[in-house]
N, C-alpha and C positions, 0 to 999 in steps of 0.2 A: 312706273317709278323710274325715274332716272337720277343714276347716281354717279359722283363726278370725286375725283380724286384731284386735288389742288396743291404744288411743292412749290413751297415758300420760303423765304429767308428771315426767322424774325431775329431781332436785334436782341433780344434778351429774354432769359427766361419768365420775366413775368407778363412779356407782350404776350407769350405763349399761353400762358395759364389765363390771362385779360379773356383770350379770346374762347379758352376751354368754358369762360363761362356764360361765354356770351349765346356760346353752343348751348349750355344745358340750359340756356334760361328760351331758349328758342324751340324746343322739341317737337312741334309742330312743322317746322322746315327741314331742321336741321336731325342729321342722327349724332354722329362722332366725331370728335377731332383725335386720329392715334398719333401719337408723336412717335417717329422713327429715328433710330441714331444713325447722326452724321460721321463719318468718315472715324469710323470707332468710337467715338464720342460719347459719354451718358449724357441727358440734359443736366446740366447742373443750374448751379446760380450765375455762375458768368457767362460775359456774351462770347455765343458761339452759333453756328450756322445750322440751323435745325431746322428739318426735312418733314413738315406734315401732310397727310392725309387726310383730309376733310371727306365724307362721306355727307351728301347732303341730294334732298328733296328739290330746292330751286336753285338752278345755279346762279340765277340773275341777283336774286337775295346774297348767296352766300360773296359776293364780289362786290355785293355793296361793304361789306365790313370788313373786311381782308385786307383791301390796303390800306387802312387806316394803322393796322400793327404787324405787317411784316411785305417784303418786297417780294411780289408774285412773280415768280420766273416761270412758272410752268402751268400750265392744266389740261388734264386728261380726264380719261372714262378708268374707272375699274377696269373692266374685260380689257383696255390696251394697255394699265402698267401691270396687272398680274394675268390676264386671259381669262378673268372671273365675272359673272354676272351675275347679281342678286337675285334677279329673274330667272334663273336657272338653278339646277344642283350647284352648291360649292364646295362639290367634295377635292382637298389637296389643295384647298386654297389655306395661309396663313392665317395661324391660332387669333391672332388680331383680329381679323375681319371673320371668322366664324366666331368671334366672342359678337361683333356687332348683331349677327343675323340670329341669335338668339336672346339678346337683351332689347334689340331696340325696335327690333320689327313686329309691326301690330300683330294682332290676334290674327284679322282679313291676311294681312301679309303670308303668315305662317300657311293658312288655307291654301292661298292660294298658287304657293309656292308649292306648297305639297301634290294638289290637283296635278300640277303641269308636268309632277316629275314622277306619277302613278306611270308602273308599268310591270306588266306581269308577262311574262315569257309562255306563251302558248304552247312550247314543245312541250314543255311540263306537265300539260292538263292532259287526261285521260282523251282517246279517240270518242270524237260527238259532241265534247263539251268546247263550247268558248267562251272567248272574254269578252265583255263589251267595259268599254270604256268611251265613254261620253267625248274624253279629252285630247283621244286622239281619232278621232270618227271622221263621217263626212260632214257635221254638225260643228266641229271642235271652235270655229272660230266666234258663230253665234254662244254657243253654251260658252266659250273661254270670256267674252262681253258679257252675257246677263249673270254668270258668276263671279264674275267682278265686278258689276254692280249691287248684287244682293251680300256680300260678305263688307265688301266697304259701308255701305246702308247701315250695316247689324253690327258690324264685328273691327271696326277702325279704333281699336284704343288696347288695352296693356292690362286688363280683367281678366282675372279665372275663369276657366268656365266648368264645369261637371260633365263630362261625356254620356252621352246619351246612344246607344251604340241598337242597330237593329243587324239585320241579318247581313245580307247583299244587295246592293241596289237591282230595284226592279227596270224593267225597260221601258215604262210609261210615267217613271218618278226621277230618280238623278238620270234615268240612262238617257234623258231627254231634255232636262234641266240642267244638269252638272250639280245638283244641291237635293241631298236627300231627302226622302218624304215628301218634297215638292213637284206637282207636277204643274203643268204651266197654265192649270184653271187657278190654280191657289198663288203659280207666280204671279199674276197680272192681277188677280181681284185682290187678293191679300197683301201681296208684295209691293203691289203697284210697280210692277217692272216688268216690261213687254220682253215677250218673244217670240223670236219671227220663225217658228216653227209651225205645223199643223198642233193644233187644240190636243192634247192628251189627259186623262181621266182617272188617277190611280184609286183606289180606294183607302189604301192605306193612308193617304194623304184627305184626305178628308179625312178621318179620326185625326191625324195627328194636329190639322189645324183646329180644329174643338179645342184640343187640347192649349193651342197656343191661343187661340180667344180667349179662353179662361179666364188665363194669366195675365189679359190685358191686352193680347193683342202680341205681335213679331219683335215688337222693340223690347218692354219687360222682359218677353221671355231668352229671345237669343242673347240677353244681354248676361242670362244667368246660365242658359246651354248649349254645348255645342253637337248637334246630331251627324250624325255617318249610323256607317255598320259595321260589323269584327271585319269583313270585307268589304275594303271601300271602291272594288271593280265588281260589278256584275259576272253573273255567268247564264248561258242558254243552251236549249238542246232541243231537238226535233222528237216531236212527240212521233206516235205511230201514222199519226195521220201526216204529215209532215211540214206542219206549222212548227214556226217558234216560238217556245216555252221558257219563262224563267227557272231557272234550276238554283239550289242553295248549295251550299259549299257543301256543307255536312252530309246531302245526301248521296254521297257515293265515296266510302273512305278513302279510294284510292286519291281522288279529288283533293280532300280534310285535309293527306297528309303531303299532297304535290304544295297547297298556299299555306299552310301555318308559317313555316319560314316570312311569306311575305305578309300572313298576317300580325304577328310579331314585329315586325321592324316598323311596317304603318303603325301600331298604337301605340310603339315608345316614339316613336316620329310627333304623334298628335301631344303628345303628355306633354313634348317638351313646347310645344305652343305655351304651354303656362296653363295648362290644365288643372283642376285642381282633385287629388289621389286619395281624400278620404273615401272618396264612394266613386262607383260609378255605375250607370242603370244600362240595362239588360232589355231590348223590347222582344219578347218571347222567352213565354216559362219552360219553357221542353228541350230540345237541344240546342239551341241556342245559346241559352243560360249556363248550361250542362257544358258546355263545350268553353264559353268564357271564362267562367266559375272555375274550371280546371287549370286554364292557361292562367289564370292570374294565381293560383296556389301557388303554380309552377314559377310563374316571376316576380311577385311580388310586387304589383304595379298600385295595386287601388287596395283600401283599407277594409272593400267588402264590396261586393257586386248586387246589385237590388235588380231582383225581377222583375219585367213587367209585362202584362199580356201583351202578344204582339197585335198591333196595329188590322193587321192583317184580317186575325183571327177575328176581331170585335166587330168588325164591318161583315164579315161573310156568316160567322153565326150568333153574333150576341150582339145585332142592330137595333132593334127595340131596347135595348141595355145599354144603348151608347153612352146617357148623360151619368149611368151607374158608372162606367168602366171611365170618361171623359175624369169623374172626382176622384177617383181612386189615383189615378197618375195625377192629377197637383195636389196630391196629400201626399205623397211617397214623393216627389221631386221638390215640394216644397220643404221640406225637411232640410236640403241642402238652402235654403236659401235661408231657413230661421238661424243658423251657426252662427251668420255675419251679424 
């Protein structure tokens, strides 16, 4: 996404509002036009010399219509008139331009601004435990491509979605993928989006695409969910043997109580994607849920939390029950879609 700041001279207040509309009737190129005051100035009705900020997807488009209603003196990038990138955190950047990145940027956008700005401080974690993050790895630049191609695919438009939350990402599903539940047999056969890693095989991810065939297939269903986990970073540990193991948040309190802080800030981060806070589902009835279910008492984020076996669980002991436990989750997540 490149986005481009434009200072203009127009001749009159309705050249300015001409073009305000020409913006919203454009929303596919275009995000904002913010009008800023010249030289103390409010815009008013008469002509006076007013300084905007175009925030746009093509800049070759937006210069097609520009001088038609105001004299272009100037253009820049975002990042050189405030030192801010969309692309990046905008934390301290002006209330203007953080109104734009939460009204105007898609669903994918939200994702995948959030992916890039994951990060969890490892002094924090208990000695033995680490972090694995996909997004800053030695992988980060293949998974940062096929993650921005599977979120733009599914997730390019301004819809609610229901959060769908599992545990921690495992190490052969995002930790490999950058996109939960997915591992990169289900990204290429199902997804049809190659990637250029060794073959990996989760099991969880097999139950969960059952579950999105169901519903018709990746497009229906992400169009109505959005999956992660309470922890949207992995964690691992050497067993006795001294292989690595995926580990869950929960199981070690000292762990529980080092990420709650970051798990907290990731789910009001996801919400404000435009998620939608009547429900939200739970994959695991046992501590999982138990741990969700408390933290949202605690904040008051979703109007109820709905369990549901985890993924995990159905493939390692209840496989011959698969197509049992497959209809039981699009009866329980269908629920959110009969409201509309």
């Amino acid at each position: 996404m490149h986005l481009y700041t434009v200072i203009g001279c127009f001749r009159s207040h309705s050249d300015f509002q001409s073009l305000q509309q020409q913006l919203e009737n454009s929303k596919k190129r275009f995000i904002k036009l913010i009008p800023i005051q010249a030289d103390g100035k409010n815009i008013g009705n008469e002509i006076i010399r007013v300084v905007p900020h175009v925030i746009s997807y093509d800049f070759n488009e937006l210069m097609k219509i520009l001088p038609n209603c105001c004299d272009v003196s100037q253009t820049t990038t975002i990042a050189e008139t405030y030192g801010v990138d969309f692309r990046h955190p905008v934390a301290n950047c002006p209330d203007q331009l953080s109104e734009i990145d939460s009204i105007y940027m898609t669903f994918a956008d939200h994702i995948l601004h959030f992916n890039e700005s994951l990060d969890l401080d490892s002094s924090l974690l208990p000695d033995g435990i680490t972090v694995m993050n996909p997004f800053r790895g030695v992988h980060s630049e293949i998974i940062r491509k096929v993650t921005t191609q599977f979120y733009q695919k599914f997730y390019s438009d301004h819809d609610p979605r229901h959060l769908v939350l599992g545990i921690n990402p495992g190490r052969f599903g995002a930790g490999v993928t950058g996109v939960p539940f997915t591992d990169t047999k289900r990204m290429k056969e199902i997804c049809d989006i190659d990637i250029a890693i060794a073959p990996t095989h989760e099991p969880s991810s097999v139950f969960v695409y059952e579950v999105v065939d169901a519903f018709g297939g990746p497009a229906p269903f992400y169009r109505n969910f959005y999956i992660n986990s309470v922890s949207p970073l992995g964690f691992t540990r050497l067993n006795e043997k001294g292989n690595e193991v995926n580990y869950n948040f929960y199981d070690d309190c000292e762990l529980q109580e080092a990420v709650t802080p970051f798990i907290i800030d990731c789910i009001e981060r996801q919400i404000g994607f435009g998620a939608s806070t009547d429900r939200c589902y739970c994959m695991g009835r046992g501590k999982n849920f138990k741990y969700l279910n408390a933290l949202n008492r605690q904040q008051g984020w979703f109007g109820e939390v709905i369990p549901l076996d985890h993924p995990r669980f159905v493939v390692q002991y209840r496989s011959k029950r698969m197509p049992e436990y497959v209809q039981s989750y699009v009866s329980a997540l269908y629920q959110s879609i009969q409201q509309f």
